[in-house]
PyMOL Python script that loads the backbone (N, CA, C, O; Angstrom):
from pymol import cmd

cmd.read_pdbstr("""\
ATOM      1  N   UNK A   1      32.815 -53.046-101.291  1.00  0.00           N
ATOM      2  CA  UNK A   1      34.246 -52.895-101.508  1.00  0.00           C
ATOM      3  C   UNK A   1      34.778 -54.153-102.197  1.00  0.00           C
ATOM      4  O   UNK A   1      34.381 -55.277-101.892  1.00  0.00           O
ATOM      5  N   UNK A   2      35.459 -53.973-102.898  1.00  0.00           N
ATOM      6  CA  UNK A   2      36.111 -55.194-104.046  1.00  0.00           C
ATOM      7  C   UNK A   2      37.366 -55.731-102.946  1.00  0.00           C
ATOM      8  O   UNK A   2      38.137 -55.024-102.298  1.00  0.00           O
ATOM      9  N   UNK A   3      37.260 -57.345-102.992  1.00  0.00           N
ATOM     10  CA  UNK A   3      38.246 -57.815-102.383  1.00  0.00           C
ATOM     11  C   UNK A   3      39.632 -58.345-103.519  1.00  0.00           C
ATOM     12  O   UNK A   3      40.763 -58.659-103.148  1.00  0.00           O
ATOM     13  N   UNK A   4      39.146 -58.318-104.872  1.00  0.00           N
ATOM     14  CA  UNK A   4      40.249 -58.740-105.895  1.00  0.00           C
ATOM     15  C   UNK A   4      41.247 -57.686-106.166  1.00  0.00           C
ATOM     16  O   UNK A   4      40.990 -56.554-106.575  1.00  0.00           O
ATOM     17  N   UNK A   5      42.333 -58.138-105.915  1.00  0.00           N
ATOM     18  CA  UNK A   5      43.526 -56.702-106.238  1.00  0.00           C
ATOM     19  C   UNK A   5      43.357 -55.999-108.206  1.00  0.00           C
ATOM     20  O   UNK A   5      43.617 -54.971-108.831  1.00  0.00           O
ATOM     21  N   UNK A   6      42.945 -56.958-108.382  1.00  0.00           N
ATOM     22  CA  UNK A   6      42.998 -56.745-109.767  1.00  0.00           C
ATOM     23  C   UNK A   6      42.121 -54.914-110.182  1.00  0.00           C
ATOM     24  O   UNK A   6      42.299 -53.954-110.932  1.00  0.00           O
ATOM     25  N   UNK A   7      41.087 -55.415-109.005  1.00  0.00           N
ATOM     26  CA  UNK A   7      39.545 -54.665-109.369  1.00  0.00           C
ATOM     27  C   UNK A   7      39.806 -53.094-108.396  1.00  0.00           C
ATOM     28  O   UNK A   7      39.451 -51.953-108.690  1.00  0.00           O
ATOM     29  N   UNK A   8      40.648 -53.658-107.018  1.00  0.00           N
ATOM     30  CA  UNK A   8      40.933 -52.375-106.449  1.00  0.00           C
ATOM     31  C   UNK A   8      41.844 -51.206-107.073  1.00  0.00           C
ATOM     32  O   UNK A   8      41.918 -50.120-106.499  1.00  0.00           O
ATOM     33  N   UNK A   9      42.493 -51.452-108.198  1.00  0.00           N
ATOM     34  CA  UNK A   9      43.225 -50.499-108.947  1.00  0.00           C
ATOM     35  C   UNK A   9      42.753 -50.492-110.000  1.00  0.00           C
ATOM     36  O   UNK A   9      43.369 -49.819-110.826  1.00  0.00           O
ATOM     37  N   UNK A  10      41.503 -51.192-110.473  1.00  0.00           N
ATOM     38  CA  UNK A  10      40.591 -50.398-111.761  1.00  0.00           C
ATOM     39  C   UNK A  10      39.587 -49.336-111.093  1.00  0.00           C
ATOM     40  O   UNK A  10      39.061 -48.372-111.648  1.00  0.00           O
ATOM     41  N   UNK A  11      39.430 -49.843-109.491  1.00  0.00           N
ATOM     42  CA  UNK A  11      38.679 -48.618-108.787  1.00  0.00           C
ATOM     43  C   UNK A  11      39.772 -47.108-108.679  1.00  0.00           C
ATOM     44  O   UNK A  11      39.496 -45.967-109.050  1.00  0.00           O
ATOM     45  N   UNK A  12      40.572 -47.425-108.279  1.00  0.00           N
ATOM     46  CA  UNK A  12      41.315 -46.242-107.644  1.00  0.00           C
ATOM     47  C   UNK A  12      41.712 -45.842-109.498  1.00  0.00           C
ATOM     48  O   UNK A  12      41.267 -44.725-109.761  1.00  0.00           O
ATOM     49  N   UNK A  13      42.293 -46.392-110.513  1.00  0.00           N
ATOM     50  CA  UNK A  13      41.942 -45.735-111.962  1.00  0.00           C
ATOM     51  C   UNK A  13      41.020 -44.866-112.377  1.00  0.00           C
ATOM     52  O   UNK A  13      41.175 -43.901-113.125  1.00  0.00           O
ATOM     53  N   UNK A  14      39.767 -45.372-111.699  1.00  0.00           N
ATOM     54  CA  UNK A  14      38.692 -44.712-112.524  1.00  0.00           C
ATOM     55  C   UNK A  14      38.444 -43.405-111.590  1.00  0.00           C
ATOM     56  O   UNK A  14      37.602 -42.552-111.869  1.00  0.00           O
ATOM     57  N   UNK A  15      39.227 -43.358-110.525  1.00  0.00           N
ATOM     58  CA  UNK A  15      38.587 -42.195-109.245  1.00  0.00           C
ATOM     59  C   UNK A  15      39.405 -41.313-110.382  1.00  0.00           C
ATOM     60  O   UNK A  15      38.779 -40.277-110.608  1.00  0.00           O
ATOM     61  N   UNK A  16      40.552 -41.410-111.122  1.00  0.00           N
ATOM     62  CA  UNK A  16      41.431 -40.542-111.450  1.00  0.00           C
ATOM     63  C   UNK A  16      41.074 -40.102-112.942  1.00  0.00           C
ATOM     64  O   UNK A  16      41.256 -39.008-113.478  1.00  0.00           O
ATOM     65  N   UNK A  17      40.472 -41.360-113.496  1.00  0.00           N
ATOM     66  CA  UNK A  17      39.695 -41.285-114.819  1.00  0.00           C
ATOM     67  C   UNK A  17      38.842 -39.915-114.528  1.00  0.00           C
ATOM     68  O   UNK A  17      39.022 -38.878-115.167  1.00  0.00           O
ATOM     69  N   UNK A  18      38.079 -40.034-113.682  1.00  0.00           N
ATOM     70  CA  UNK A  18      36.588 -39.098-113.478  1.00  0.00           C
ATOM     71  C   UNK A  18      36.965 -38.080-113.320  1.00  0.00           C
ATOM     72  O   UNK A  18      36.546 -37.359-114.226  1.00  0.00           O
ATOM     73  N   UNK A  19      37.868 -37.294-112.291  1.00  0.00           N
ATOM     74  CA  UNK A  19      38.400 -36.264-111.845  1.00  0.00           C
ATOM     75  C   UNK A  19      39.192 -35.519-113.148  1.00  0.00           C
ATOM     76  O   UNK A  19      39.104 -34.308-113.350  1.00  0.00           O
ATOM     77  N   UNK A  20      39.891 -36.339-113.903  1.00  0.00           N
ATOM     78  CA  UNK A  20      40.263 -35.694-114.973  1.00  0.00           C
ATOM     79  C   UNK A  20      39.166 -35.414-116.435  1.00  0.00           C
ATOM     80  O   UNK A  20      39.145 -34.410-117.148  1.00  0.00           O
ATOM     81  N   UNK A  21      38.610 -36.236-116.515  1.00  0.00           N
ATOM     82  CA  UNK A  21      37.262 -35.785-117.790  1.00  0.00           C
ATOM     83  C   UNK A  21      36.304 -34.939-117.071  1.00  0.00           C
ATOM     84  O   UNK A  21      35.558 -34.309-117.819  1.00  0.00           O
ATOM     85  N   UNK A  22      36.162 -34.792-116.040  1.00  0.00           N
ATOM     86  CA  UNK A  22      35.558 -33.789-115.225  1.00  0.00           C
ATOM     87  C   UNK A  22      36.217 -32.271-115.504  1.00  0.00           C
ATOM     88  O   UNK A  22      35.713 -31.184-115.786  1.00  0.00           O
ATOM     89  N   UNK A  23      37.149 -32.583-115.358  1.00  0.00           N
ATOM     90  CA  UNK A  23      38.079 -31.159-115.582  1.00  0.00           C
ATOM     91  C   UNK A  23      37.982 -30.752-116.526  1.00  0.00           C
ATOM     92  O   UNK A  23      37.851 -29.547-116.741  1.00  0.00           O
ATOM     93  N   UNK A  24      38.028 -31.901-117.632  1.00  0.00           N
ATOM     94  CA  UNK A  24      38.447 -31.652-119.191  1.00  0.00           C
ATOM     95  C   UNK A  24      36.639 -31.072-119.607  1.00  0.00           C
ATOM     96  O   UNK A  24      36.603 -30.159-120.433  1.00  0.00           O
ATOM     97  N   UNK A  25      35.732 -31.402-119.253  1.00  0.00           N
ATOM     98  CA  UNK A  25      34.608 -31.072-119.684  1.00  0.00           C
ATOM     99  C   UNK A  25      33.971 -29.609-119.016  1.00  0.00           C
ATOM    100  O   UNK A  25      33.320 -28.722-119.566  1.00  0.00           O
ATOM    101  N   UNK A  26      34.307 -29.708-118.003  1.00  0.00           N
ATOM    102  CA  UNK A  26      34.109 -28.332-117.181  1.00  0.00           C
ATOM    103  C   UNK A  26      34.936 -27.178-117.998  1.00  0.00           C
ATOM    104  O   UNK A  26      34.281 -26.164-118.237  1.00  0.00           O
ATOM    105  N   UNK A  27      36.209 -27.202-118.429  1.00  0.00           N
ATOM    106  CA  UNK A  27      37.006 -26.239-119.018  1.00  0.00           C
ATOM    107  C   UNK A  27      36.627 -26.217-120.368  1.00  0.00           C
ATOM    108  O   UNK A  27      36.652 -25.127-120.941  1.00  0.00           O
ATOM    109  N   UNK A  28      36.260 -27.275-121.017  1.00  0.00           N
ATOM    110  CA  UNK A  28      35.314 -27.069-122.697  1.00  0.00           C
ATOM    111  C   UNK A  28      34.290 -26.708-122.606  1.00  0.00           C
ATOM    112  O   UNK A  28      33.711 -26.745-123.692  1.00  0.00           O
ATOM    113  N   UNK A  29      33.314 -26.102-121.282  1.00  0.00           N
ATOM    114  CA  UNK A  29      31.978 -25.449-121.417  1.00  0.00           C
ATOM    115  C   UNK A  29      32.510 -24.294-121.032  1.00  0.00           C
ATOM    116  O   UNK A  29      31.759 -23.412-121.450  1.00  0.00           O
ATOM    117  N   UNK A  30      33.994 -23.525-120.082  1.00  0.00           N
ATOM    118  CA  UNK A  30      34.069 -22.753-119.934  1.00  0.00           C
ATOM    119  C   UNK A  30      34.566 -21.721-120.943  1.00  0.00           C
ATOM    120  O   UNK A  30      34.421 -20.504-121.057  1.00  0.00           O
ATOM    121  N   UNK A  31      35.231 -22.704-121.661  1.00  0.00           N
ATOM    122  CA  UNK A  31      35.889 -22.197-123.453  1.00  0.00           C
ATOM    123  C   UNK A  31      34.859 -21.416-124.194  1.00  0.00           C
ATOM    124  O   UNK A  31      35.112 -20.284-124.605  1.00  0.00           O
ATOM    125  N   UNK A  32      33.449 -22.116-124.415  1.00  0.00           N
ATOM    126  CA  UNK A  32      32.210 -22.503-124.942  1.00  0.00           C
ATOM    127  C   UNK A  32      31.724 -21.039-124.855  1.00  0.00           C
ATOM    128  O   UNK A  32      31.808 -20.280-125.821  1.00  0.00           O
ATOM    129  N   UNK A  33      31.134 -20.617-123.483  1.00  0.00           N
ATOM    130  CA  UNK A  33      30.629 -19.929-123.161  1.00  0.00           C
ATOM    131  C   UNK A  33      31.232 -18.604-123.183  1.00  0.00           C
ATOM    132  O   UNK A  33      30.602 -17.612-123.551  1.00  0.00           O
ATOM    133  N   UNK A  34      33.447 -18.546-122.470  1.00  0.00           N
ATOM    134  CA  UNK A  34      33.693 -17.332-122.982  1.00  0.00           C
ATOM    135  C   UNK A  34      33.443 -16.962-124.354  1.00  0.00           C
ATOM    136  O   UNK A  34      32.995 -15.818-124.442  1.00  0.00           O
ATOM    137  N   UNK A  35      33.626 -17.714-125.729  1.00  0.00           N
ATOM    138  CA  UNK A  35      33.500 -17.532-126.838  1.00  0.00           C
ATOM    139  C   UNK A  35      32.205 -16.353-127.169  1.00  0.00           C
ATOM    140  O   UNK A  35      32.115 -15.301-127.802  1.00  0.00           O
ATOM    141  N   UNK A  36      31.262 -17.251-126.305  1.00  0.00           N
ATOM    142  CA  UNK A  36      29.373 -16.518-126.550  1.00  0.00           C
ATOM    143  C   UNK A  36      29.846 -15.216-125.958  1.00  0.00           C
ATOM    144  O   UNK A  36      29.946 -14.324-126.800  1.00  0.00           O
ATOM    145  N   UNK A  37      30.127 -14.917-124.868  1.00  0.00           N
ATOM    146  CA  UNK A  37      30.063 -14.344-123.908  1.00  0.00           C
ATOM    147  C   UNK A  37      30.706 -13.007-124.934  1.00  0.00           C
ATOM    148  O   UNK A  37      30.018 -11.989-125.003  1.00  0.00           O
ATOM    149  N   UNK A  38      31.879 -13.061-125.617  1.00  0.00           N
ATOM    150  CA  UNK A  38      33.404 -12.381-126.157  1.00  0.00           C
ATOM    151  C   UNK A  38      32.150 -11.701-127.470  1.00  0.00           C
ATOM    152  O   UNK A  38      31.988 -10.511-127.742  1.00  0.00           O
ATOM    153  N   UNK A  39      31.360 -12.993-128.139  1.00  0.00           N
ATOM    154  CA  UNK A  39      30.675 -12.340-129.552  1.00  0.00           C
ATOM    155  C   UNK A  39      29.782 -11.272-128.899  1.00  0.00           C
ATOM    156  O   UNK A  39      29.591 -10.160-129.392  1.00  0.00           O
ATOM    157  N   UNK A  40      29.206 -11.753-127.640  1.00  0.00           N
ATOM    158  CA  UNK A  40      28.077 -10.723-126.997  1.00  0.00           C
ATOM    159  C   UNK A  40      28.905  -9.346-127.149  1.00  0.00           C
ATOM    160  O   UNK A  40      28.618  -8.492-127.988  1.00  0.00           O
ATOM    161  N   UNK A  41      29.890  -9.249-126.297  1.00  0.00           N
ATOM    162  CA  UNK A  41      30.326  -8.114-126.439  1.00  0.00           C
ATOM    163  C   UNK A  41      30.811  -7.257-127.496  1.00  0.00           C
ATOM    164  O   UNK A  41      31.027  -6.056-127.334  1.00  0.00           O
ATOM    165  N   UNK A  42      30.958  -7.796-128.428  1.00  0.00           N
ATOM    166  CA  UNK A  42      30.758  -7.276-129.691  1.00  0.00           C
ATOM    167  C   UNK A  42      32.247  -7.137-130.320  1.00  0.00           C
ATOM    168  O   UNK A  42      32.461  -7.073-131.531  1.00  0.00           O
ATOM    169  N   UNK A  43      33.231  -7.102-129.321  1.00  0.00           N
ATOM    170  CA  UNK A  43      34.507  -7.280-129.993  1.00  0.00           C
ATOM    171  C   UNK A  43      35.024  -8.821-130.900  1.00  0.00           C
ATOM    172  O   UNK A  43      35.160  -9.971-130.483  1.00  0.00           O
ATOM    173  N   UNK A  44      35.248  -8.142-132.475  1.00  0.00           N
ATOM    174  CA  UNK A  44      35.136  -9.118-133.167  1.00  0.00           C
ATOM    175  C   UNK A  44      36.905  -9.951-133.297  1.00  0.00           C
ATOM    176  O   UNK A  44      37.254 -11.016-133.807  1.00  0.00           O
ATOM    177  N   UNK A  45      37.617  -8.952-132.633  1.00  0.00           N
ATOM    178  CA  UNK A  45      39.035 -10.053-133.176  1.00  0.00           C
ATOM    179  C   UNK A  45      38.938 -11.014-131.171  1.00  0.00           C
ATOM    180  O   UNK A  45      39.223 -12.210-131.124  1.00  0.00           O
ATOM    181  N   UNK A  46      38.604 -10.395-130.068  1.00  0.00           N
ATOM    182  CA  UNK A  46      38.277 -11.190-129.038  1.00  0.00           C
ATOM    183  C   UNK A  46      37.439 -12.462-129.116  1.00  0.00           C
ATOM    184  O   UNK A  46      37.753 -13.596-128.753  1.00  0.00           O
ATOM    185  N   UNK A  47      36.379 -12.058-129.632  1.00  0.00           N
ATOM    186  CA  UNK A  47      35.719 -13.152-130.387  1.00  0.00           C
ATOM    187  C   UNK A  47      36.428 -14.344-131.380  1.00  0.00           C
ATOM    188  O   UNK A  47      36.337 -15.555-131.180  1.00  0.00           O
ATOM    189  N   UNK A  48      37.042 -13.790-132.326  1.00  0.00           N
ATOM    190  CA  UNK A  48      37.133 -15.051-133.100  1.00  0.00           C
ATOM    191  C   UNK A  48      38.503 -15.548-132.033  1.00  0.00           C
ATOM    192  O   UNK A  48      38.430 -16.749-131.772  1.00  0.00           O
ATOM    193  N   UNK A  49      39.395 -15.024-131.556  1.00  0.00           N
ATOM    194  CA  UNK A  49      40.579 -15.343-130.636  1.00  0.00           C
ATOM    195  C   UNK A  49      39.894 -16.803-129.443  1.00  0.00           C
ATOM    196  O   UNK A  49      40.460 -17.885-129.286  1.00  0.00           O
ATOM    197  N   UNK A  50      38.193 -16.232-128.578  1.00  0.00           N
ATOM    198  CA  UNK A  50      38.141 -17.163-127.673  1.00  0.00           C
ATOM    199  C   UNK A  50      37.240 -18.237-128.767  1.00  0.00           C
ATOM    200  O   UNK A  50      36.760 -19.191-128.155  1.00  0.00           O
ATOM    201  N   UNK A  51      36.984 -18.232-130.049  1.00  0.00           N
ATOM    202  CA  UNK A  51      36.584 -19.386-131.063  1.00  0.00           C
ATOM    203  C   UNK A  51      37.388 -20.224-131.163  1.00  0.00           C
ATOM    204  O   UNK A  51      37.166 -21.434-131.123  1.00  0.00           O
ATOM    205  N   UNK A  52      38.577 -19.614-131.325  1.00  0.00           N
ATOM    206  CA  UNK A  52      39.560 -20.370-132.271  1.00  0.00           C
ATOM    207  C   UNK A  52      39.932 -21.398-130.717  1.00  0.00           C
ATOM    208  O   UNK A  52      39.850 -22.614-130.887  1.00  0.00           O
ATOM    209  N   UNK A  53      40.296 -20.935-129.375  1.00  0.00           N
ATOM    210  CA  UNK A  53      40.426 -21.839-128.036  1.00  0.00           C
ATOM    211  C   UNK A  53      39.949 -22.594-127.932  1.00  0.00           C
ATOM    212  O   UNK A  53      40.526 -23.648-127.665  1.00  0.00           O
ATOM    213  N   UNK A  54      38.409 -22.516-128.099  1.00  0.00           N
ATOM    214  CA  UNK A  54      37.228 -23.403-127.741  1.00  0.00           C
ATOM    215  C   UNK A  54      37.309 -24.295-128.986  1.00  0.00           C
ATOM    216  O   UNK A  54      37.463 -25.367-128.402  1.00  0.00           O
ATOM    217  N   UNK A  55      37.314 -24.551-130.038  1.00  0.00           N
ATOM    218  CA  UNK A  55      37.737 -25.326-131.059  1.00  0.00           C
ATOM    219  C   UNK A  55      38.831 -26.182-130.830  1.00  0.00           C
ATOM    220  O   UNK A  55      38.600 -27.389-130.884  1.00  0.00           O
ATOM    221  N   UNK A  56      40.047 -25.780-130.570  1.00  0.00           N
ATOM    222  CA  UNK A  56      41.187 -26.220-130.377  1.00  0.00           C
ATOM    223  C   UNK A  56      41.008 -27.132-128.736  1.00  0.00           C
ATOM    224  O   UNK A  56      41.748 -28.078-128.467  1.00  0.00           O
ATOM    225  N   UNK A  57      40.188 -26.761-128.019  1.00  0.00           N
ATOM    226  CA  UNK A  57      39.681 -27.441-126.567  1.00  0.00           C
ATOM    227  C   UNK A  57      38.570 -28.666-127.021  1.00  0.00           C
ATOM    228  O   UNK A  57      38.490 -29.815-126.584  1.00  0.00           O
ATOM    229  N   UNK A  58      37.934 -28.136-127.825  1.00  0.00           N
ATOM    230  CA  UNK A  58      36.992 -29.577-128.619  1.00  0.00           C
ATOM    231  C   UNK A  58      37.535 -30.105-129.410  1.00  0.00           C
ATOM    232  O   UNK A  58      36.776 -30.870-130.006  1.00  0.00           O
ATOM    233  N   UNK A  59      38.606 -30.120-129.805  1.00  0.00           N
ATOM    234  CA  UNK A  59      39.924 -30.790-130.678  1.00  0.00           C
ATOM    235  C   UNK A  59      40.552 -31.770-129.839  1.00  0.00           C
ATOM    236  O   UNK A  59      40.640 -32.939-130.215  1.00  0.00           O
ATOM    237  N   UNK A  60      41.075 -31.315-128.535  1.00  0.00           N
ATOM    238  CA  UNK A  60      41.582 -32.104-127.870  1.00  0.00           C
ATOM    239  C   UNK A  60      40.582 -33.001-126.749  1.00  0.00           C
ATOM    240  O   UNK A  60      41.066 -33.677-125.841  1.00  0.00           O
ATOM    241  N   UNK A  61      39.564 -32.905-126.926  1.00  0.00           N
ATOM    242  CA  UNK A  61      38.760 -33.922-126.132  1.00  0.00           C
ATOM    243  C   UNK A  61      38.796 -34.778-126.872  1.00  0.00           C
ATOM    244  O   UNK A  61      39.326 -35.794-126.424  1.00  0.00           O
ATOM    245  N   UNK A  62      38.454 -34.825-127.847  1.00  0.00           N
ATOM    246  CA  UNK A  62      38.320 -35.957-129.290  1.00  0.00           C
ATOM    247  C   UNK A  62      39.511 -36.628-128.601  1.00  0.00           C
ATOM    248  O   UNK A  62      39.234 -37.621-127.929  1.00  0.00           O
ATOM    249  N   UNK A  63      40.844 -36.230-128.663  1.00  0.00           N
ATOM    250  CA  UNK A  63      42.084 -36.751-128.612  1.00  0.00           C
ATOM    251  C   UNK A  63      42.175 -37.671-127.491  1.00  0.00           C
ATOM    252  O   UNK A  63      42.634 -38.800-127.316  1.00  0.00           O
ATOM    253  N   UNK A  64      41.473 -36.639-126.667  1.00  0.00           N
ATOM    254  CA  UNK A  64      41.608 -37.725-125.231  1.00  0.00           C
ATOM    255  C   UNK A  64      40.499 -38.782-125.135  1.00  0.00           C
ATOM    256  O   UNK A  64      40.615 -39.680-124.301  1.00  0.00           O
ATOM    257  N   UNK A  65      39.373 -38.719-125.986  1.00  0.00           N
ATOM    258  CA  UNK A  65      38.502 -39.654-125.827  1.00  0.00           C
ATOM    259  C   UNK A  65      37.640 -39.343-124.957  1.00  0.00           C
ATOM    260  O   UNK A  65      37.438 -40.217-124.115  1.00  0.00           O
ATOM    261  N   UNK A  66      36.743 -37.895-124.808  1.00  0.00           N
ATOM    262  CA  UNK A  66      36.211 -37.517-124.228  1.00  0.00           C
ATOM    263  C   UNK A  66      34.661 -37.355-125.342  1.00  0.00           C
ATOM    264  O   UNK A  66      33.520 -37.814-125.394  1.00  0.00           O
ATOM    265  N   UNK A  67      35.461 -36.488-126.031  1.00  0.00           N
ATOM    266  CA  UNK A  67      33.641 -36.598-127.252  1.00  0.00           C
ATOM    267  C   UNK A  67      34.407 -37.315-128.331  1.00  0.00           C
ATOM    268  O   UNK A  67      35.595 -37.279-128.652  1.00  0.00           O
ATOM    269  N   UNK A  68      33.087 -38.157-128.920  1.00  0.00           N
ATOM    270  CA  UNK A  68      33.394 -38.452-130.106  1.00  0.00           C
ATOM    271  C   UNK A  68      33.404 -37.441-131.420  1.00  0.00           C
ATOM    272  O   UNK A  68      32.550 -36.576-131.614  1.00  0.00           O
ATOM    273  N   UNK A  69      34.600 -37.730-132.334  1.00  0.00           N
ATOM    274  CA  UNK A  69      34.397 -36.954-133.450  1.00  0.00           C
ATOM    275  C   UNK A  69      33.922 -36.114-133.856  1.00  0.00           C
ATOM    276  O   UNK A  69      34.288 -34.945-133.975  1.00  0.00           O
ATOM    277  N   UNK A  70      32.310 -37.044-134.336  1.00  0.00           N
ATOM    278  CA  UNK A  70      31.035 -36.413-135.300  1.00  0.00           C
ATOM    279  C   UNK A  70      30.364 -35.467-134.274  1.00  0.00           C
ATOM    280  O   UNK A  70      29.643 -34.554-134.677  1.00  0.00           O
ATOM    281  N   UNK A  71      30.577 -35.660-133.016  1.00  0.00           N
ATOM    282  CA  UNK A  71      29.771 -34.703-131.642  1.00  0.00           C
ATOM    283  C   UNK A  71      30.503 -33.757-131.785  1.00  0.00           C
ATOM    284  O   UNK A  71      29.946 -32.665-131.900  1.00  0.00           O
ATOM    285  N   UNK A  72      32.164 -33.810-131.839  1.00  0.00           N
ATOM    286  CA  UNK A  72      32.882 -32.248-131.460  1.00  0.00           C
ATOM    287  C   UNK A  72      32.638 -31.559-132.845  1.00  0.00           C
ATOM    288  O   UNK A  72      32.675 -30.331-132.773  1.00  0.00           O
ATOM    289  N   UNK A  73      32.358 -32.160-134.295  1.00  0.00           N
ATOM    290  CA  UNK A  73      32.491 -31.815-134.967  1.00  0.00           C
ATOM    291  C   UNK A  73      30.672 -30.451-135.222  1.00  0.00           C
ATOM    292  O   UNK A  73      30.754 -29.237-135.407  1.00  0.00           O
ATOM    293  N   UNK A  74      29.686 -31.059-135.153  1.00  0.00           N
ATOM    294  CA  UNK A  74      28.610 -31.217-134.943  1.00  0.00           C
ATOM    295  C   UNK A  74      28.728 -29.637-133.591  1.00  0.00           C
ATOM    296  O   UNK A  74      28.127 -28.614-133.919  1.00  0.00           O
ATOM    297  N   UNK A  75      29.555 -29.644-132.128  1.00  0.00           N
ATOM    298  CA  UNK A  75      29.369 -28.556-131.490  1.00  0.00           C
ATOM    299  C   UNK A  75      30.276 -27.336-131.734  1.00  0.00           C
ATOM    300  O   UNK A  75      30.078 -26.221-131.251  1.00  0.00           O
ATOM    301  N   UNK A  76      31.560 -27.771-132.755  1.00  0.00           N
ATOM    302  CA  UNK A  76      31.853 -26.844-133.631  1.00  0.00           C
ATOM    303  C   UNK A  76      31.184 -25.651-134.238  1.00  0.00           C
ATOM    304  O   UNK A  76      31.254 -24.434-134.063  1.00  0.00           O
ATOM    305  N   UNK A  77      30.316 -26.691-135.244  1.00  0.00           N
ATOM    306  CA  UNK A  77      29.728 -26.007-135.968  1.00  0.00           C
ATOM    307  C   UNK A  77      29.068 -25.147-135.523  1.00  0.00           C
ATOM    308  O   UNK A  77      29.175 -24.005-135.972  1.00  0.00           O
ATOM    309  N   UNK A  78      28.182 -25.454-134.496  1.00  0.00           N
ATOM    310  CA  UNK A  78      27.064 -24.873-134.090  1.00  0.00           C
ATOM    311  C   UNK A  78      27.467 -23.927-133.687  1.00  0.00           C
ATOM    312  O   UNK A  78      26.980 -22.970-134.290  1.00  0.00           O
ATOM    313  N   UNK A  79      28.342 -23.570-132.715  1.00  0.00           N
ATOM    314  CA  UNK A  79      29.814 -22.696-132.132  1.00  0.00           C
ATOM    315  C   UNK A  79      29.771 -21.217-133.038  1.00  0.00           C
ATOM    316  O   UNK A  79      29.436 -20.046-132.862  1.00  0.00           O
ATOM    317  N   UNK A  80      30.239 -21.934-133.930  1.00  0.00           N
ATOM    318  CA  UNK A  80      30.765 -20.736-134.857  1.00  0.00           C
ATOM    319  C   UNK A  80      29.540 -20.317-135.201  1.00  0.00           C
ATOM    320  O   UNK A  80      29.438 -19.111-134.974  1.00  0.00           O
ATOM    321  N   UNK A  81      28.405 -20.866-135.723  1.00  0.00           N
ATOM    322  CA  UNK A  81      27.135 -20.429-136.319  1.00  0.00           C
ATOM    323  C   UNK A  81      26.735 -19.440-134.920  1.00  0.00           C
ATOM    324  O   UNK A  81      26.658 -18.244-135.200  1.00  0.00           O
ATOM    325  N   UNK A  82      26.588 -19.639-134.098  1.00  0.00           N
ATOM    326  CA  UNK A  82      25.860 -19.135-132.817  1.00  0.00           C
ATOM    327  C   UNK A  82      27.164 -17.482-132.402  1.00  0.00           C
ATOM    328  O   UNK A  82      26.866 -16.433-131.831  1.00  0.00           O
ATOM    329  N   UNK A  83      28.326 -17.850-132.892  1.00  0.00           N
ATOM    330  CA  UNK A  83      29.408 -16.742-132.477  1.00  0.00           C
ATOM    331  C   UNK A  83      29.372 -15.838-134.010  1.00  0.00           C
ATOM    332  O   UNK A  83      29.868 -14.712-133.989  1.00  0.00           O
ATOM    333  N   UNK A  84      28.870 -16.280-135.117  1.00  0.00           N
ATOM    334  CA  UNK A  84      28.826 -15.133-136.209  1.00  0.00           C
ATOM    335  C   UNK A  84      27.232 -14.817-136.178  1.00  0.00           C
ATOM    336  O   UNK A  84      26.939 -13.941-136.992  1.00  0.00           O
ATOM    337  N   UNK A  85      26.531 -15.138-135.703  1.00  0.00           N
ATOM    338  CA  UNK A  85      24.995 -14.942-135.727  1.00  0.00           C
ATOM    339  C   UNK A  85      25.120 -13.456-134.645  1.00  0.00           C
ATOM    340  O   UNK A  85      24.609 -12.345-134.787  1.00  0.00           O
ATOM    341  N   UNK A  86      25.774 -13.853-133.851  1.00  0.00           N
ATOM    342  CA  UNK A  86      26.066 -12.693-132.681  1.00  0.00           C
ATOM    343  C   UNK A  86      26.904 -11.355-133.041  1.00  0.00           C
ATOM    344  O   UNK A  86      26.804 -10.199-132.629  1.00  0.00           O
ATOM    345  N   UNK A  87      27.467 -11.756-133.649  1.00  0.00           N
ATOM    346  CA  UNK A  87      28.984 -10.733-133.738  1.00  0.00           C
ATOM    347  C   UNK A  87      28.028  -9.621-135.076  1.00  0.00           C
ATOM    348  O   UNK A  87      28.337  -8.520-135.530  1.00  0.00           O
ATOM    349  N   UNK A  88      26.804 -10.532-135.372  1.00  0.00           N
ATOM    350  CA  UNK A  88      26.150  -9.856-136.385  1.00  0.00           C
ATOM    351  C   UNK A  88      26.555  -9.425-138.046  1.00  0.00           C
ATOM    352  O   UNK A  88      25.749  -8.800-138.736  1.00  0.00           O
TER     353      UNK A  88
END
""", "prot")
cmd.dss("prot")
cmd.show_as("cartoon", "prot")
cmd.util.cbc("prot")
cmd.orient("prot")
């Protein structure tokens, strides 16, 4: 346990840091996957609808400083390649 006040509210920060990029990453794989999930089923305007979320959810991690850039940019891609590969 940290006895410096300085250090006990970079602890209790980071409990709040974690809990929130936790969230934020848990809900960008859940984006992720409805997307796959939407092309599986074969409906194509559902599909591009949960694309366009999951994009706009890997948009805003960037923002928050969760993925870098060239990574969201990079699971974008792949995204869409993997959701028109499906949709056939």
């Amino acid at each position: 346990m940290a006895n410096i006040k300085s250090q006990k509210k970079r602890n209790r920060q980071t409990v709040g840091r974690t809990a929130r990029n936790r969230s934020l990453r848990s809900e960008l794989k859940t984006r992720i996957n409805t997307a796959l999930a939407a092309a599986d089923s074969g409906d194509t305007a559902a599909a591009e609808e949960a694309l366009r979320l999951a994009q706009k959810r890997i948009d805003a991690a960037v923002s928050k400083g969760l993925l870098h850039h060239t990574t969201a940019s990079r699971r974008k891609s792949r995204l869409t390649a993997q959701v028109r590969s499906r949709l056939g």
